[in-house]
N, CA and C atoms as an extended XYZ file, in Angstrom:
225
Properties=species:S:1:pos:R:3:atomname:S:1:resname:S:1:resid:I:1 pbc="F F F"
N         1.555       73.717       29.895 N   UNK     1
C         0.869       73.735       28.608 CA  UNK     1
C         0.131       72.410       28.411 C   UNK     1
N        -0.683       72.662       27.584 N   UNK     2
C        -2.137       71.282       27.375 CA  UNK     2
C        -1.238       70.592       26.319 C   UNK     2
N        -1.006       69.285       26.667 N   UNK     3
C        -0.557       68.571       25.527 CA  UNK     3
C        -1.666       68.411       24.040 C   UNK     3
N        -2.804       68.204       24.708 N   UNK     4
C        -3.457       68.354       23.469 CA  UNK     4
C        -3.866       69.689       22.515 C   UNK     4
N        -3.404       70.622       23.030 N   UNK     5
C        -3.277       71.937       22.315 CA  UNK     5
C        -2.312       71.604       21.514 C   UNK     5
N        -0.781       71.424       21.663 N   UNK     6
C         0.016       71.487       20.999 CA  UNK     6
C        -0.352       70.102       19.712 C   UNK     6
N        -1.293       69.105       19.901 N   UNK     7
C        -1.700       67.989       19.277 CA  UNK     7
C        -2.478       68.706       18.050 C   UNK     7
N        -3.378       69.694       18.678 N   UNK     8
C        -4.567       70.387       18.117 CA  UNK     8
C        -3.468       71.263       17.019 C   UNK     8
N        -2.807       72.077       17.388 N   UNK     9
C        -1.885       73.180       16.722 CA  UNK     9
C        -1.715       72.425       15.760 C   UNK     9
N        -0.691       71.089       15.846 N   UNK    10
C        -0.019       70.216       14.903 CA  UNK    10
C        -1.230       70.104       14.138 C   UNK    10
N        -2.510       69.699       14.428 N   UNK    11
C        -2.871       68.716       13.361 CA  UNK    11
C        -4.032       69.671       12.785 C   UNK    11
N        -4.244       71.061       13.012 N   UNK    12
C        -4.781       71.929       11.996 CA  UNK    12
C        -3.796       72.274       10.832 C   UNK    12
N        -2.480       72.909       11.633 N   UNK    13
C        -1.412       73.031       10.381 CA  UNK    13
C        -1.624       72.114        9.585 C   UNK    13
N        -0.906       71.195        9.918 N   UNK    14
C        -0.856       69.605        9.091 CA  UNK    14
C        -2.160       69.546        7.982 C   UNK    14
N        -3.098       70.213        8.104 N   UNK    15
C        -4.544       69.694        7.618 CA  UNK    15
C        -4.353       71.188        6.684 C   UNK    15
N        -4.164       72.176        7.302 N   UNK    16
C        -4.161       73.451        6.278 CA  UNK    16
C        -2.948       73.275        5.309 C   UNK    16
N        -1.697       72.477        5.838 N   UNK    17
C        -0.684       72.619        4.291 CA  UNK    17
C        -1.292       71.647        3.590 C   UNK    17
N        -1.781       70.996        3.895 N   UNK    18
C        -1.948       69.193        2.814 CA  UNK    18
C        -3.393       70.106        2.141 C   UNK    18
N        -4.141       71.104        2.581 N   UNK    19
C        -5.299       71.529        1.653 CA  UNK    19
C        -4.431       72.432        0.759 C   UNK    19
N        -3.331       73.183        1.039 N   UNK    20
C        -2.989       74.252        0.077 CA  UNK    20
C        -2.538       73.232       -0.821 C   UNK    20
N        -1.557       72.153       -0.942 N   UNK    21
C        -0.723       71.220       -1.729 CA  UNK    21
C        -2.487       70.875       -2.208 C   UNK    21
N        -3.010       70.459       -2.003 N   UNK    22
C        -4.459       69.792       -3.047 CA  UNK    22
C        -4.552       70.982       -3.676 C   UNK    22
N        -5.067       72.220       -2.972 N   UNK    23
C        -5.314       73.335       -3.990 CA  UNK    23
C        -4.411       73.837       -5.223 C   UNK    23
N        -2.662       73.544       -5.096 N   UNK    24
C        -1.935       73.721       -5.687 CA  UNK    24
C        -2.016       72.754       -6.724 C   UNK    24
N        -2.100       71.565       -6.641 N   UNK    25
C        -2.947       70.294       -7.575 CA  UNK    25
C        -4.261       70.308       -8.146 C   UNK    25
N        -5.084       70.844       -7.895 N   UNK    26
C        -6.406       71.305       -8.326 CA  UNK    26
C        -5.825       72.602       -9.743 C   UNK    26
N        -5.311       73.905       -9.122 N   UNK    27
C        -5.034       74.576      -10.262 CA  UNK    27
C        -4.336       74.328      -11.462 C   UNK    27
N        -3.196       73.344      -11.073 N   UNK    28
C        -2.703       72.691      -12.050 CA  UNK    28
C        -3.245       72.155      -12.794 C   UNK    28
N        -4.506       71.365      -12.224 N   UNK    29
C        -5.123       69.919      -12.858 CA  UNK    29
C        -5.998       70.833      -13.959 C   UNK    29
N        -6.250       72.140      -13.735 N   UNK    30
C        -7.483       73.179      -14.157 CA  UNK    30
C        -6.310       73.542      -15.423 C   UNK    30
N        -5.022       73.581      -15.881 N   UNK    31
C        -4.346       74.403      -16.293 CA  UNK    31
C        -4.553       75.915      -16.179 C   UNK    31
N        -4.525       76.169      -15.021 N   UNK    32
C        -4.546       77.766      -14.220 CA  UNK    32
C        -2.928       77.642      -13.850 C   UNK    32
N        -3.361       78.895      -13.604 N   UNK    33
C        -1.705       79.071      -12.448 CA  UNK    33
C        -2.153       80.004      -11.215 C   UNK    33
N        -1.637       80.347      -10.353 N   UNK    34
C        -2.272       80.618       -8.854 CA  UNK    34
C        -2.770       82.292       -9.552 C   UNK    34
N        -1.760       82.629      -10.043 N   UNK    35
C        -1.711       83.957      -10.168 CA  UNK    35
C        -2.770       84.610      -11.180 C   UNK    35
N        -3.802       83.431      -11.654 N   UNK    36
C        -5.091       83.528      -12.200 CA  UNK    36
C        -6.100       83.517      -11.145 C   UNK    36
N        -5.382       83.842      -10.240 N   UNK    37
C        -7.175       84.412       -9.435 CA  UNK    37
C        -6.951       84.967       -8.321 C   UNK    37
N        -7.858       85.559       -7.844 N   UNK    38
C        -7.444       86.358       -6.881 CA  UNK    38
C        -7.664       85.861       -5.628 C   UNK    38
N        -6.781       86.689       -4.290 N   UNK    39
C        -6.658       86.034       -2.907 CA  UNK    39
C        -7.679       85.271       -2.457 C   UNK    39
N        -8.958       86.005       -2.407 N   UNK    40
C       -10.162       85.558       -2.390 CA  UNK    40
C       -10.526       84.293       -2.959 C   UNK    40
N       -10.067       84.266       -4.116 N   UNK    41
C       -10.894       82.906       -4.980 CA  UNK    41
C        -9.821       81.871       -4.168 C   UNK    41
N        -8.576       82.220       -4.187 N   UNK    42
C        -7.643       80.987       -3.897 CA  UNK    42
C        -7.883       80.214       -2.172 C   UNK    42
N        -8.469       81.356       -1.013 N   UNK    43
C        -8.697       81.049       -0.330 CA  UNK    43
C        -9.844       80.434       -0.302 C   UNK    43
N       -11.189       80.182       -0.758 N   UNK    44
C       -11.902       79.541       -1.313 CA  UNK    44
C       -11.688       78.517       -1.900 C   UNK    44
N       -10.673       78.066       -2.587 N   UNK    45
C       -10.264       76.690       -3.111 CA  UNK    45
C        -9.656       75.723       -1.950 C   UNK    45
N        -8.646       76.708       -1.382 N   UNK    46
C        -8.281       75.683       -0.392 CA  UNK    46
C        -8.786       75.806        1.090 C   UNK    46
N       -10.277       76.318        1.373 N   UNK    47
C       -11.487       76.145        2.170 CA  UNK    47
C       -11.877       75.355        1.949 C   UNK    47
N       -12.179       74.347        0.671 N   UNK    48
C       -13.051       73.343       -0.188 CA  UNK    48
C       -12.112       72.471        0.116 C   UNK    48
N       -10.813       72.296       -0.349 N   UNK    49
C       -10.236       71.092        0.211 CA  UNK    49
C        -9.541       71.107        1.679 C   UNK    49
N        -9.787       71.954        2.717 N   UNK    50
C       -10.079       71.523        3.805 CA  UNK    50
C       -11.746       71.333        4.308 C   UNK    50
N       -12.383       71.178        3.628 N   UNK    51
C       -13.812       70.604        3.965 CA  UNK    51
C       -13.594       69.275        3.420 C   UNK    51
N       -12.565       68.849        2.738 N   UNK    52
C       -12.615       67.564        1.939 CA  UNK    52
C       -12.020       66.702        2.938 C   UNK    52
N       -10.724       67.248        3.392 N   UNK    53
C        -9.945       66.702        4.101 CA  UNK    53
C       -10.632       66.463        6.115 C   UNK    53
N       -11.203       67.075        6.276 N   UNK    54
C       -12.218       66.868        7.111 CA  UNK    54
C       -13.316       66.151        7.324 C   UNK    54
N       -14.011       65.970        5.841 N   UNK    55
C       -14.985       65.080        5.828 CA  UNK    55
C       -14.532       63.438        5.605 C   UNK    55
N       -12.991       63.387        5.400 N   UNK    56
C       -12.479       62.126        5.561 CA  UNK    56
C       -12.050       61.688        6.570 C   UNK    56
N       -11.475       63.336        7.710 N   UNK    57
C       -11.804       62.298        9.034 CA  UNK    57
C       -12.945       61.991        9.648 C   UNK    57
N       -14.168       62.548        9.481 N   UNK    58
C       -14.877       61.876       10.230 CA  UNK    58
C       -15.724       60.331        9.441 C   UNK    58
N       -15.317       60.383        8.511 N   UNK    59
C       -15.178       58.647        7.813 CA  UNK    59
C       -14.236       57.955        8.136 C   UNK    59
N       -12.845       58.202        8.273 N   UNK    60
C       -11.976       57.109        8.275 CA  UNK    60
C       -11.636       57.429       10.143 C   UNK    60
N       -11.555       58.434       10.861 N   UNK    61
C       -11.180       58.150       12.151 CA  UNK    61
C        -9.864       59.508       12.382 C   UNK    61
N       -10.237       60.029       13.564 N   UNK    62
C        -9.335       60.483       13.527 CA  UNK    62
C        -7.030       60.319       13.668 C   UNK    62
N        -7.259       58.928       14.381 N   UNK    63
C        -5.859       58.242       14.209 CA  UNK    63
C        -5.558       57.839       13.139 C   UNK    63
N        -5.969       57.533       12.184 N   UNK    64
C        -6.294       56.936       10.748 CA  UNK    64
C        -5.572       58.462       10.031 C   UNK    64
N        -5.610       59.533       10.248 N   UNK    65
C        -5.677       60.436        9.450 CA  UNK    65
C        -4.684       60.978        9.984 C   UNK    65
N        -4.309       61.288       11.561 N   UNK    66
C        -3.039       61.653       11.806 CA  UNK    66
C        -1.826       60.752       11.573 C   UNK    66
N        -2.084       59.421       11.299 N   UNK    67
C        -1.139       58.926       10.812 CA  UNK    67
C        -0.498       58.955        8.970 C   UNK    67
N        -1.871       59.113        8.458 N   UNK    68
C        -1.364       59.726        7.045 CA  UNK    68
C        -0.729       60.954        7.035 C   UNK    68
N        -0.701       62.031        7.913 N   UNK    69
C        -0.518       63.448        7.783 CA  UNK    69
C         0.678       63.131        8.376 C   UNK    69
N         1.637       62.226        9.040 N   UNK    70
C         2.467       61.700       10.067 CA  UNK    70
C         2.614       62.825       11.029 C   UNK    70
N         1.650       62.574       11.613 N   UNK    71
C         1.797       63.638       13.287 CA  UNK    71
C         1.503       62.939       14.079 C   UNK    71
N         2.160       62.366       15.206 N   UNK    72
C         2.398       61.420       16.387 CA  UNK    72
C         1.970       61.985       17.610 C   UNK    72
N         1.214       61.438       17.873 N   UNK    73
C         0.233       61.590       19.133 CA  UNK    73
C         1.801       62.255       20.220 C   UNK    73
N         2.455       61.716       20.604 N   UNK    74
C         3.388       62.038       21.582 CA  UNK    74
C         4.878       61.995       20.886 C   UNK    74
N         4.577       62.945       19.409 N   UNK    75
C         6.320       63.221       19.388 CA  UNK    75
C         5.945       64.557       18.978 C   UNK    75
């Protein structure tokens, strides 16, 4: 197996829960609750904050960002 697959695996997950937790913070911040919108809209919210969370790695670096998300190159 490709070590960097399993790098890749880790650090999309890693990037898709930390967008749902923003999206879950976003509805809050809206005083919504999830169950005010539908699958569609919600997947759309947290599409937007993985475009967010993406456009900060390619500003800050990608080691820079796996170390905030704490996913270790070789653990």
């Amino acid at each position: 197996m490709n070590p960097f697959s399993k790098v890749n695996s880790k650090f999309k997950q890693a990037i898709r829960d930390k967008a749902i937790q923003r999206a879950e913070t976003r509805i809050i911040l809206a005083k919504k609750k999830p169950e005010d919108f539908t699958g569609d809209e919600l997947e759309v919210i947290v599409q937007e904050e993985e475009a967010k969370i993406y456009s900060t790695i390619k500003e800050k670096g990608v080691l820079a960002v796996l170390a905030v998300l704490g996913i270790g190159i070789f653990g």
